[in-house]
C-alpha positions as CSV (number, residue, x, y, z in Angstrom):
1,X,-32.7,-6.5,81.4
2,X,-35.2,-8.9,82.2
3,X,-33.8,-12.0,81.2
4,X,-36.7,-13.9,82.0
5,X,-38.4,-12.5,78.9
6,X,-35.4,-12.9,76.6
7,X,-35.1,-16.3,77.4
8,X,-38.8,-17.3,77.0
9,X,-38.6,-15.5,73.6
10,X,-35.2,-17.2,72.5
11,X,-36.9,-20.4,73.2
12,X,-40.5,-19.2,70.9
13,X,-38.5,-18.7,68.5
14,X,-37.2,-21.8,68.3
15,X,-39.3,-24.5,69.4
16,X,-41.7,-24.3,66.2
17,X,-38.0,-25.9,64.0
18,X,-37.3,-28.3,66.8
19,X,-40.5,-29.5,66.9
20,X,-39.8,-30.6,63.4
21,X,-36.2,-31.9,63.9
22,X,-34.8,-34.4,66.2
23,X,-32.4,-32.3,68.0
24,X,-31.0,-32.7,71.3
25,X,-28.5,-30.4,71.0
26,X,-29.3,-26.2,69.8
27,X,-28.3,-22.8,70.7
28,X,-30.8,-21.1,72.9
29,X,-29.7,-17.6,73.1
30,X,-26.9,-16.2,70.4
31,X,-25.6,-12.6,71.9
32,X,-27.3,-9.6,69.5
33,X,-29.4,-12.0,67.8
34,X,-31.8,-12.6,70.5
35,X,-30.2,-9.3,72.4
36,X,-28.3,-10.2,74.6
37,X,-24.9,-9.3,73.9
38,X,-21.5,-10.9,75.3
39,X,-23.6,-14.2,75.7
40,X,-24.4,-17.5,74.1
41,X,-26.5,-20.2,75.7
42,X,-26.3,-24.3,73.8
43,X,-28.8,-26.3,75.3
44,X,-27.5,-29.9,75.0
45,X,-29.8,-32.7,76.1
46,X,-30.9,-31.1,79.9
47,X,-27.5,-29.0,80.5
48,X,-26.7,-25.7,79.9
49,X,-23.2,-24.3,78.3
50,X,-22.8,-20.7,78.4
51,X,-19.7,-18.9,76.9
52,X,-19.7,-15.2,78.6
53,X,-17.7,-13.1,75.9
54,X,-18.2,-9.8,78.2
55,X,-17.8,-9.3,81.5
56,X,-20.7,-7.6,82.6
57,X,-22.3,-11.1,82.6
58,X,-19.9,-12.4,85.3
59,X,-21.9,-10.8,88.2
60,X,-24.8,-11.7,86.7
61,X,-24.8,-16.1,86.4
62,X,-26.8,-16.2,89.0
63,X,-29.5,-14.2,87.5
64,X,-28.8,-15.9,84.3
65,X,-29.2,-19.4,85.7
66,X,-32.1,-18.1,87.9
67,X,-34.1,-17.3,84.7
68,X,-33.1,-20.2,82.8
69,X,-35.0,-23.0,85.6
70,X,-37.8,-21.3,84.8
71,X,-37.5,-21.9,81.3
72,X,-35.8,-25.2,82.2
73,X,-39.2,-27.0,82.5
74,X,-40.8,-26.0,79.3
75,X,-37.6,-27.1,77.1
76,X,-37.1,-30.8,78.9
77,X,-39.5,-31.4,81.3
78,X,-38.9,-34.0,84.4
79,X,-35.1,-33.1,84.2
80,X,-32.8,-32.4,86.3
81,X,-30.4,-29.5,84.5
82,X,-26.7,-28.7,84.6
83,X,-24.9,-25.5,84.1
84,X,-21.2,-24.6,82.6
85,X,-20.2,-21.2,82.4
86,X,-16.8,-20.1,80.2
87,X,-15.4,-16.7,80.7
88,X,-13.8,-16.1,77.4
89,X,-12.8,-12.4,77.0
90,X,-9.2,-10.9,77.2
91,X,-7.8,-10.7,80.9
92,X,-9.7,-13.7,82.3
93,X,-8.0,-16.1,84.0
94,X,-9.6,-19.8,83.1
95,X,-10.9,-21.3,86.5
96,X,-10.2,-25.1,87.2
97,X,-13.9,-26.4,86.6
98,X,-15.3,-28.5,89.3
99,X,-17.6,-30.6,87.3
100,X,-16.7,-32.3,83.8
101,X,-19.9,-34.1,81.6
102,X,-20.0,-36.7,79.3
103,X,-22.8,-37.2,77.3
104,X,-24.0,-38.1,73.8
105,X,-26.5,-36.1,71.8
106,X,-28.9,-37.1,69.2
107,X,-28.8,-34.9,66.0
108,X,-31.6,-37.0,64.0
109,X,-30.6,-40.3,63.4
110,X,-26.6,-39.5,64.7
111,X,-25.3,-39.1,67.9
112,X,-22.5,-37.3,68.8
113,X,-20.0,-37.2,71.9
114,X,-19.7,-33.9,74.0
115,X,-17.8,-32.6,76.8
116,X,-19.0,-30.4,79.1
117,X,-17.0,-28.7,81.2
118,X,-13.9,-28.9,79.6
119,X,-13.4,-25.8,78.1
120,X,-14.5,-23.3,75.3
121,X,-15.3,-26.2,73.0
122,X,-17.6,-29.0,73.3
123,X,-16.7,-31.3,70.5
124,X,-19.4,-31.0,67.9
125,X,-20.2,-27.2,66.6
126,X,-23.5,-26.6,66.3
127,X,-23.6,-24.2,63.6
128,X,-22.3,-26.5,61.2
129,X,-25.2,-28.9,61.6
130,X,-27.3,-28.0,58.5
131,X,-23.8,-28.1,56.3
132,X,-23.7,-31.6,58.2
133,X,-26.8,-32.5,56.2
134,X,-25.5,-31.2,53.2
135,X,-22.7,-33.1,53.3
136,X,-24.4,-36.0,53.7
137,X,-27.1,-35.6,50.9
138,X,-23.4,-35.4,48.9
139,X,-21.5,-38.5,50.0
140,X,-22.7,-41.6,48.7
141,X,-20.5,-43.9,46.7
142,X,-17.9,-41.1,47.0
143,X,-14.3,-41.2,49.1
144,X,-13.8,-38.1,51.3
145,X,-10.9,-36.2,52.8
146,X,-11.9,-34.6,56.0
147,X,-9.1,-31.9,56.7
148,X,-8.7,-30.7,60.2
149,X,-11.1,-33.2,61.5
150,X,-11.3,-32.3,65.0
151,X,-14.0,-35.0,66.6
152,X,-14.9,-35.9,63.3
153,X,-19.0,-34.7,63.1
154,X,-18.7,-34.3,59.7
155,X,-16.5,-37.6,59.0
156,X,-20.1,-39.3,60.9
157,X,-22.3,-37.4,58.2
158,X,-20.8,-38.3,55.2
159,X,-20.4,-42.3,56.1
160,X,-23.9,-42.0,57.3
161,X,-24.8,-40.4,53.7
162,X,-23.3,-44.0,52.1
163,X,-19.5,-42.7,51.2
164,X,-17.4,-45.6,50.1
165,X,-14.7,-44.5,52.5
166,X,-13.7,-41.5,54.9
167,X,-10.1,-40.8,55.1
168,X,-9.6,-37.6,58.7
169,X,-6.8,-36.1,58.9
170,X,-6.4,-34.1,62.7
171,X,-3.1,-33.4,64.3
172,X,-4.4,-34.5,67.4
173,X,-4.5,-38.2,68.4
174,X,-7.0,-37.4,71.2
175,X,-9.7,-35.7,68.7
176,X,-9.5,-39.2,66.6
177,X,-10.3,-40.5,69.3
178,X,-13.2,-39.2,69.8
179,X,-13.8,-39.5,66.1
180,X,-13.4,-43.5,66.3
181,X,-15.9,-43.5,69.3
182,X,-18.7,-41.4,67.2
183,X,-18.0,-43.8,64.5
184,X,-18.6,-46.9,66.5
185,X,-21.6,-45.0,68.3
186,X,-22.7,-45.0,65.1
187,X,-22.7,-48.1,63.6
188,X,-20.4,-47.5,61.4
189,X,-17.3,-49.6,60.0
190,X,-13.7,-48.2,61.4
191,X,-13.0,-49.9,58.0
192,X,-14.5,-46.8,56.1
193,X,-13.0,-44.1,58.4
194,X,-9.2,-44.8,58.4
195,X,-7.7,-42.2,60.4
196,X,-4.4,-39.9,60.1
197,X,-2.6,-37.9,63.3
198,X,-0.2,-35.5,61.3
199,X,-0.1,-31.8,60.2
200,X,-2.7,-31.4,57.6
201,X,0.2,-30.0,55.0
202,X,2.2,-32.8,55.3
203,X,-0.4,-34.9,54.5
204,X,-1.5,-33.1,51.1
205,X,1.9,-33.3,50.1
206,X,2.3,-36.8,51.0
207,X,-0.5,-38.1,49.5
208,X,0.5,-35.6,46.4
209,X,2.7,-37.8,45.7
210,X,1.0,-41.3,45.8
211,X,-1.4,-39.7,43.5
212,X,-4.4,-40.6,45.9
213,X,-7.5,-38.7,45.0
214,X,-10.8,-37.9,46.1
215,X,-14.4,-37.2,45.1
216,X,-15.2,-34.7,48.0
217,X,-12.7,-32.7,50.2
218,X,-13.8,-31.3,53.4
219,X,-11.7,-28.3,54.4
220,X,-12.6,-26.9,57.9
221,X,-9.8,-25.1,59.3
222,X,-9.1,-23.4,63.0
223,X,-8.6,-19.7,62.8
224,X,-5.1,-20.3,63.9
225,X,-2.8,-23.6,64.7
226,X,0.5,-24.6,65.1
227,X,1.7,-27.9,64.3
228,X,5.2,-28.5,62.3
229,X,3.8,-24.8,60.7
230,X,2.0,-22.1,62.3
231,X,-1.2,-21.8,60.3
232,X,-3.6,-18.7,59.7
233,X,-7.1,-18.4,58.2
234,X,-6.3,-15.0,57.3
235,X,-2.7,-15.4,55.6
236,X,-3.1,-19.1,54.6
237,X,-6.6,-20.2,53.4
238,X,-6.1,-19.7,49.9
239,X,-2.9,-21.8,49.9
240,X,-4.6,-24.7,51.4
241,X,-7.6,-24.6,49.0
242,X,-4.7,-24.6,46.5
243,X,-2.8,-27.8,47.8
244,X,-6.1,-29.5,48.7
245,X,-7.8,-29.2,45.4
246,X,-4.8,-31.0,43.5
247,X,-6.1,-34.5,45.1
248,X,-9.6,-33.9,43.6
249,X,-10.7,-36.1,41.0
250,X,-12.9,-34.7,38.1
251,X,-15.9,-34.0,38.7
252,X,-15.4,-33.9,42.7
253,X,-16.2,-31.0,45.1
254,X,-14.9,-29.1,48.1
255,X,-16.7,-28.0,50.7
256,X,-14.7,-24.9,52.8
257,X,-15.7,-23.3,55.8
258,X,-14.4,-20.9,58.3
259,X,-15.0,-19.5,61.6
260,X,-13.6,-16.1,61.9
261,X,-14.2,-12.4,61.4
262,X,-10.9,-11.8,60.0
263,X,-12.1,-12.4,57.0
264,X,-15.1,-10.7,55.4
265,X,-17.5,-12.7,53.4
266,X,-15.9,-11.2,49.9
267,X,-12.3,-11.9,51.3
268,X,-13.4,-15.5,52.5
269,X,-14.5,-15.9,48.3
270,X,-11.4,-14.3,46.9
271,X,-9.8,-16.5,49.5
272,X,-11.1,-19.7,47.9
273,X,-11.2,-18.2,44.7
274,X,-7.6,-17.6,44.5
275,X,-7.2,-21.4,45.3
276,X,-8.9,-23.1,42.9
277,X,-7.9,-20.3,40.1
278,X,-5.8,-23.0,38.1
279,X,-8.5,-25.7,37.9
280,X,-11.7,-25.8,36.1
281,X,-13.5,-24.8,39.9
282,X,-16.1,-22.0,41.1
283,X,-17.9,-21.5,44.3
284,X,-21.4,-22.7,43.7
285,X,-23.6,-22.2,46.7
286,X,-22.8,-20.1,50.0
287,X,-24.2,-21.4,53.0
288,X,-26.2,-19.8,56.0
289,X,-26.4,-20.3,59.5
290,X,-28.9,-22.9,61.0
291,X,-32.1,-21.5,62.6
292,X,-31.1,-21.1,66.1
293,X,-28.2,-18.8,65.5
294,X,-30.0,-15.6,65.3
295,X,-27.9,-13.1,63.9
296,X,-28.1,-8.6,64.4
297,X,-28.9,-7.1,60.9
298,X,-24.5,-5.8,62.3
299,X,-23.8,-9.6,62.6
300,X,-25.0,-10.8,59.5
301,X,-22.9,-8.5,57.4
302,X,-19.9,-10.5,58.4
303,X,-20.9,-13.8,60.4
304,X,-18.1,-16.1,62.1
305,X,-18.9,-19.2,60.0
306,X,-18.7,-18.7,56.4
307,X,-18.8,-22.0,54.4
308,X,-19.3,-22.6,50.6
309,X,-19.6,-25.7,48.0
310,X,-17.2,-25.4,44.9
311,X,-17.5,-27.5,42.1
């Protein structure tokens, strides 16, 4: 392996799209795609987070981090990089990390709160940016549910497309948090992006019940999660889609997405399919990955994130 090479050919392949976006943030080296299995590289404004999903790469970070300087140069120039490593494959034991970054990233005209250092997750997934766009291009004039709203990226998106109003939903006080902070970062009215800390089914059926509806539903889902129910992608998808779509107005749109290989791209349709069966609904456009995540012709039969646009 010469990962030298690998690296300076990740980063060609690239540069030509970033040169054209305003991106501080991007994946550098996704595992098969760019051959190099077990390993994903996100450059985010000068530092370096690698996830090591096989352990052959464990003996090998210094390597790794050696080949990466000399890249280092050519992707930010005059900066002093970072470097994160996460172990994440079965029988490791997390290590307490010495080093925690804060920083905001620029994804064109939004900026966006990460942590480094923290764990496997950064707080803004990079492979949903182009479905960030999309969401955006969708969201003027329109109120929008944002289910499972983590650090609310996608909340930013549609109140920077012009939505009226962006109700989040997120078990978690400490992701809206975060949300409220991108909001502000922003420039963007905490009067438009009310915020909700409660299991995402007891909010449907709550708000079931005051009749509240909306144009455009946002339904991004962990693989697995347990607040006052223990939730599966696998067993429960299609049941959400179900409740979810009852508060859509006429006329209004859901945009679904998952990140898991549990499901295969037909059973992630029949899925949502099998949701909106009772309304007047069908999936109109499946989205693709964004540029950097370079995907094995093995990969692409069944990639992690699926996401689709139902009307």
């Amino acid at each position: 392996m010469d990962a030298s090479k690998l690296f300076k050919s990740a980063w060609d392949h690239r540069h030509p799209f970033l040169q054209k976006q305003r991106l501080e943030a991007f994946r550098l080296v996704n595992g098969e795609g760019d051959h190099l299995p077990g390993l994903s590289m996100d450059f985010y404004s000068g530092s370096y987070f690698s996830v090591l999903k096989d352990p052959q790469w464990v003996s090998k970070k210094a390597i790794l981090q050696k080949a990466l300087l000399s890249l280092a140069s050519e992707i930010l120039p005059l900066s002093t990089p970072h470097f994160f490593w996460v172990e994440n494959f079965p029988g490791v034991q997390r290590e307490k990390v010495s080093m925690i970054e804060k920083k905001w990233v620029r994804e064109g005209d939004m900026s966006f709160e990460v942590h480094l250092g923290e764990g496997l997750h950064t707080g803004l997934f990079l492979d949903q940016r182009d479905n960030r766009g999309w969401i955006r291009s969708q969201a003027k004039g329109k109120r929008v549910l944002n289910l499972f709203s983590y650090t609310g990226a996608f909340s930013v998106a549609a109140l920077k497309g012009g939505a009226k109003e962006v109700v989040s939903v997120d078990f978690s006080k400490n992701y809206l948090g975060w949300l409220q902070r991108n909001v502000e970062h922003n420039g963007l009215g905490a009067d438009t992006a009310p915020t909700y800390a409660m299991d995402v089914f007891e909010f449907l059926k709550r708000s079931k019940k005051r009749a509240e509806m909306y144009d455009l539903i946002i339904i991004d889902p962990p693989t697995f999660s347990r607040g006052k129910r223990i939730f599966s992608t696998e067993k429960d998808l299609g049941g959400l889609v179900a409740l979810a779509s009852e508060l859509l107005r006429k006329g209004g749109h859901l945009f679904i997405s998952i990140n898991t290989q549990g499901l295969s791209p037909s059973q992630f349709r029949q899925e949502v399919e099998k949701g909106v069966r009772s309304l007047d609904l069908r999936i109109l456009k499946i989205f693709s990955l964004p540029f950097d995540f370079r995907l094995s012709t093995e990969d692409s039969k069944n990639p992690s994130l699926k996401a689709c646009w139902v009307g």
